[in-house]
C-alpha positions as CSV (number, residue, x, y, z in Angstrom):
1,X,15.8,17.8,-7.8
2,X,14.5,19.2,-11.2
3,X,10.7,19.1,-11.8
4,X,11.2,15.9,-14.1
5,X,12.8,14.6,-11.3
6,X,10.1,15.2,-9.1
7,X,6.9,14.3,-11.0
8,X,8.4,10.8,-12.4
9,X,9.0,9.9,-8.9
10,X,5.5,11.3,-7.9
11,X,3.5,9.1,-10.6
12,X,5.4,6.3,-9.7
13,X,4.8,6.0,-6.3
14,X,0.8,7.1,-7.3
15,X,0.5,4.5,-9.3
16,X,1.6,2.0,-7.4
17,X,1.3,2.4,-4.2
18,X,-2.3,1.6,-4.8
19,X,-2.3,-1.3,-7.2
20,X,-0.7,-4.5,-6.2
21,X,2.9,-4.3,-7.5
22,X,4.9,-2.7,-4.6
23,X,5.5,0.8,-4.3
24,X,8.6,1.1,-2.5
25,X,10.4,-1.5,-5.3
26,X,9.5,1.3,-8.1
27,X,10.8,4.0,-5.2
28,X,13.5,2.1,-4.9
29,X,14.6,1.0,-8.6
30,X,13.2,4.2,-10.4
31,X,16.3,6.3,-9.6
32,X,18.8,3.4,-9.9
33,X,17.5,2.9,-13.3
34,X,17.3,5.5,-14.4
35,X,20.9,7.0,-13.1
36,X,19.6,9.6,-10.7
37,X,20.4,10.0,-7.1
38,X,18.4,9.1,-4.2
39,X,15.7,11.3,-3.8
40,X,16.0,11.5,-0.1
41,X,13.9,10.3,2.7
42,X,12.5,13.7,3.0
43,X,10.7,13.4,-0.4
44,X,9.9,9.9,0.8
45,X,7.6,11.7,3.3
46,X,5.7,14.2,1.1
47,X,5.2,11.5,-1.4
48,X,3.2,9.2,1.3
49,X,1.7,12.6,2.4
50,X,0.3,12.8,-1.2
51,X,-1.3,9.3,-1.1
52,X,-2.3,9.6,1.9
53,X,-4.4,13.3,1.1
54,X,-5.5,11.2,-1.7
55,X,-7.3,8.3,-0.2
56,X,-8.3,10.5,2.5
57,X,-10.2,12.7,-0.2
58,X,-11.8,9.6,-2.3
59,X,-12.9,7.9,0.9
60,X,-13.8,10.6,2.8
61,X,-17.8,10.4,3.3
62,X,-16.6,6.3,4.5
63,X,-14.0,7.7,6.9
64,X,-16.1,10.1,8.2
65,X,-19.1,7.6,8.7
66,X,-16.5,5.2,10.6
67,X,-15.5,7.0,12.8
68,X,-18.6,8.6,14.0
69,X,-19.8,5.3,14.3
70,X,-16.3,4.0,16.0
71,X,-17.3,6.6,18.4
72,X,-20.1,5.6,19.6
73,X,-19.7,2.1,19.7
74,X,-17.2,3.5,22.3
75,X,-19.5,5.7,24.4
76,X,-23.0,3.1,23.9
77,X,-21.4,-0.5,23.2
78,X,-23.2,-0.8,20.2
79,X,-21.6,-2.3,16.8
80,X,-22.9,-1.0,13.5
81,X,-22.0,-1.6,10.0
82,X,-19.7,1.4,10.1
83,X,-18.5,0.6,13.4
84,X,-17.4,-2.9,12.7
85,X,-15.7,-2.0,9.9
86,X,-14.0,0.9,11.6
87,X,-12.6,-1.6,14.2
88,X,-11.9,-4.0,11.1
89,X,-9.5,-1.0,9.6
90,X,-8.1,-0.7,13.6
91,X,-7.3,-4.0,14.4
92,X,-6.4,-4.9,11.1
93,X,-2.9,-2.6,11.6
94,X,-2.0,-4.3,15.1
95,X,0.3,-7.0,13.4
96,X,1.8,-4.9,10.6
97,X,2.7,-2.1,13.4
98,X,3.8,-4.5,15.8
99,X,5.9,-6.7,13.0
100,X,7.3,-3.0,11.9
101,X,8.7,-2.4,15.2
102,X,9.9,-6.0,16.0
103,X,12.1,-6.5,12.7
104,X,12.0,-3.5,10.6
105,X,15.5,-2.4,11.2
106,X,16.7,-6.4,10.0
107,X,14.5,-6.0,7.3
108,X,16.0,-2.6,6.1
109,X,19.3,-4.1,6.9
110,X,19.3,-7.4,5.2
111,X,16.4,-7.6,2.5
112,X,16.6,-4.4,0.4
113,X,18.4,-6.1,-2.6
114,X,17.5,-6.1,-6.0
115,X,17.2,-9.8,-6.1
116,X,15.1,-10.1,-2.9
117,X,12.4,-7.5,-4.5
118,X,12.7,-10.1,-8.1
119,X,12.1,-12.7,-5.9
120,X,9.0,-11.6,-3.9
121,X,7.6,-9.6,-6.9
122,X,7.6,-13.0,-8.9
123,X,6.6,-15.0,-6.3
124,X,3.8,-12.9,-4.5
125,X,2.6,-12.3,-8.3
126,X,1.6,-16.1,-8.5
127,X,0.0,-16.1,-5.4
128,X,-2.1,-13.3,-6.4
129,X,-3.2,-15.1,-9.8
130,X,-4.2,-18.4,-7.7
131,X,-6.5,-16.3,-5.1
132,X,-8.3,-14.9,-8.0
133,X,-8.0,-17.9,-9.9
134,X,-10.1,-19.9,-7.1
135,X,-13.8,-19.7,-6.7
136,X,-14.9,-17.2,-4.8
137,X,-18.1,-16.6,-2.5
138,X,-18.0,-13.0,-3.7
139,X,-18.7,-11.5,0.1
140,X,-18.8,-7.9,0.7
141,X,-16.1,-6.1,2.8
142,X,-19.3,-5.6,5.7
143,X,-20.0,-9.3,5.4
144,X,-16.3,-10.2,6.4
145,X,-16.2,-12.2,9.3
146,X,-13.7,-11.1,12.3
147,X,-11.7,-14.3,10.9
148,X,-11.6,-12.8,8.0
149,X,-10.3,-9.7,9.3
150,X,-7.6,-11.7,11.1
151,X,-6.3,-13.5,8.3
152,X,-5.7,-10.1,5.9
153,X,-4.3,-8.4,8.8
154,X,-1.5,-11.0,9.7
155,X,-1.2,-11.1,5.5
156,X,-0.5,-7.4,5.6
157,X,2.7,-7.5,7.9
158,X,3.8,-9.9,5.0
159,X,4.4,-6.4,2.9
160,X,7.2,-5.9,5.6
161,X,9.3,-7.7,2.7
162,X,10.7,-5.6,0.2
163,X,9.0,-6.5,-3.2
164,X,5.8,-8.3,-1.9
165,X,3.3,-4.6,-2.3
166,X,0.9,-4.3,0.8
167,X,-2.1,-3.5,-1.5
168,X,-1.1,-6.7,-3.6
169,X,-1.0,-9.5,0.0
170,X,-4.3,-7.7,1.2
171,X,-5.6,-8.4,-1.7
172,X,-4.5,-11.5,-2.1
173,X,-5.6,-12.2,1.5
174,X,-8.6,-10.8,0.5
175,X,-9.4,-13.3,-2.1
176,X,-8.6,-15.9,-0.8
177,X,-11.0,-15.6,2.5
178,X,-13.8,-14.9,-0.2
179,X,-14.5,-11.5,-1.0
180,X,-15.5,-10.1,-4.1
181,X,-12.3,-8.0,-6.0
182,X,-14.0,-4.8,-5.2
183,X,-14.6,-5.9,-2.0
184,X,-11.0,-6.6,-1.7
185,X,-9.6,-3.9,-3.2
186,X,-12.0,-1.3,-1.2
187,X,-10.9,-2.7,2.4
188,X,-7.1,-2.9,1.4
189,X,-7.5,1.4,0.7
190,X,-9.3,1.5,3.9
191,X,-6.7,-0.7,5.9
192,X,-3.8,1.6,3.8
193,X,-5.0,4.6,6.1
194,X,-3.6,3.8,9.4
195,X,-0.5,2.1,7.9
196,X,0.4,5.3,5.8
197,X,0.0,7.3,8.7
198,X,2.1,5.6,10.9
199,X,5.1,5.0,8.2
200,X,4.8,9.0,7.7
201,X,5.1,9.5,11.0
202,X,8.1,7.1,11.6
203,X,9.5,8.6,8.3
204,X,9.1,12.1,9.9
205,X,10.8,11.2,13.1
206,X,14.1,10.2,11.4
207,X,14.1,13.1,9.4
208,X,13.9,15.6,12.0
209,X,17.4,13.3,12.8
210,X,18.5,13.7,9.6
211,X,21.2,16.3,8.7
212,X,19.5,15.9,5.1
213,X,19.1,19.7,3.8
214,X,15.6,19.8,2.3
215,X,13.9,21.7,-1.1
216,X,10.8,22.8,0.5
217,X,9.5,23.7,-3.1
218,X,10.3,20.2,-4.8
219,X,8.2,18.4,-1.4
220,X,5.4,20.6,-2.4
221,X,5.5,19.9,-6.4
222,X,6.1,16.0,-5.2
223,X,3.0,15.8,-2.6
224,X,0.7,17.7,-4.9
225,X,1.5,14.9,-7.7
226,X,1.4,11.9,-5.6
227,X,-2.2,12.9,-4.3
228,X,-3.6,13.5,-7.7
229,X,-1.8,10.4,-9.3
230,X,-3.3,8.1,-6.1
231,X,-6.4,9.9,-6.7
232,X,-6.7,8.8,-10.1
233,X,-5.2,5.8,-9.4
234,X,-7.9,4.6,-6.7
235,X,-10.8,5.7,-8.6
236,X,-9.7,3.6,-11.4
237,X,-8.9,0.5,-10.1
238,X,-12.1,0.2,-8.2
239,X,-13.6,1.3,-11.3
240,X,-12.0,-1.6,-13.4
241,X,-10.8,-4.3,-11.0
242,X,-14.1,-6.4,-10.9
243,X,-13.8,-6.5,-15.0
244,X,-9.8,-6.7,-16.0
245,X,-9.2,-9.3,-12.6
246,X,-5.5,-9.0,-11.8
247,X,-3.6,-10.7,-14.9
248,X,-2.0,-7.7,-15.7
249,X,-0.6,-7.0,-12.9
250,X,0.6,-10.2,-12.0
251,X,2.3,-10.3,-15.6
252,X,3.9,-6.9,-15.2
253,X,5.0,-7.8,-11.8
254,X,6.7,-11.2,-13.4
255,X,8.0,-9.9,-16.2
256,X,9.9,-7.0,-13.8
257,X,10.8,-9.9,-11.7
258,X,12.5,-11.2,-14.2
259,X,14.4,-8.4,-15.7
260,X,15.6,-7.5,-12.1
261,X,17.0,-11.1,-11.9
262,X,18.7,-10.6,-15.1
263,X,19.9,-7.5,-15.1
264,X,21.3,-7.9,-11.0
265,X,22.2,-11.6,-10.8
């Protein structure tokens, strides 16, 4: 891979796999159009690793706080702010795991078509731009309710489908139940962490399967890029999401919809 190459495909999945338009359909249709080859499921892995570094980094003093206080709701039984939401983040990855293992081989089989990610990226877009459409009660992610939780986690196995973006249907999930777009936003990074981990880890078991012969040097180039992009990334959205809404997005992810349609139908 040359270092073009490498960076495009490192902004893009920066970008978005933090924003609500579905990071493995840019992953997917960056090298088809743009004529390259398949980057290779071990770049796959170092570019998750990047985003992964990355929200690890911008949400560190939160993580840290968590689990400390996961901990010792643990050894004393007693549920604080940081503790609920650390069991929040925990239990919210139970469906999309257990979803994973149930159908993620049909799903890999079966819905990776161009038309499939047009379809959910058009589709998922207008459900997006009704939750923020509605009125909302403007909650904070540590006044969610454990129904609350429920309801985003069951939404995130949703983003099992090729196209649909797991930031975007946690989002979306998160609107809907009531929370503010910040609010939103912030617990769909939180709820990333355990799903990037365990998609790098299934990632890494079926590459050490792989025959695939590896450029150690282009991984490194690639995970350095993808943490500062999903750095940059994060803090921005956060930054900006309560003002702009989500119209662009769901516009861009439309309009791509579209074009995929035509240009694959």
């Amino acid at each position: 891979m040359d270092l073009v190459h490498v960076l495009v495909l490192a902004i893009v999945q920066g970008v978005t796999e933090f924003i609500p338009v579905s990071s493995s359909a840019h992953l997917v249709l960056a090298p088809v159009l743009l004529g390259w080859p398949d980057q290779g499921l071990s770049f796959d892995v170092a570019l998750h690793l990047g985003s992964l570094f990355a929200i690890f980094s911008y949400f560190r003093r939160d993580i840290v706080n968590m689990a400390g206080a996961w901990a010792d709701s643990i050894r004393h039984r007693r549920l604080s702010t940081d503790g609920r939401l650390a069991w929040a983040v925990l239990l919210g990855t139970i469906p999309v795991g257990l979803a994973g293992l149930l159908f993620g081989s049909l799903i890999a089989h079966y819905l990776r078509s161009p038309v499939i990610l047009a379809w959910s990226m058009i589709i998922f877009g207008i459900i997006l731009a009704w939750a923020d459409a509605r009125p909302h009660a403007e909650r904070t992610v540590e006044q969610m309710t454990w129904r609350d939780v429920a309801w985003i986690a069951l939404a995130q196995a949703i983003a099992l489908i090729p196209g649909t973006s797991r930031s975007g249907i946690t989002l979306t999930a998160g609107l809907f139940v009531g929370l503010s777009r910040q609010a939103a936003a912030r617990f769909s990074f939180l709820l990333a962490i355990p799903v990037i981990v365990l998609a790098s880890l299934l990632q890494l078991k079926e590459l050490t399967e792989s025959p695939e012969v590896i450029d150690w040097a282009a991984l490194a180039v690639g995970t350095v890029a993808s943490a500062i992009a999903s750095y940059l990334c994060i803090k921005l959205f956060l930054a900006f999401i309560q003002r702009i809404g989500v119209m662009p997005f769901v516009i861009y992810r439309i309009v791509l919809g579209v074009i995929l349609l035509i240009t694959f139908s």
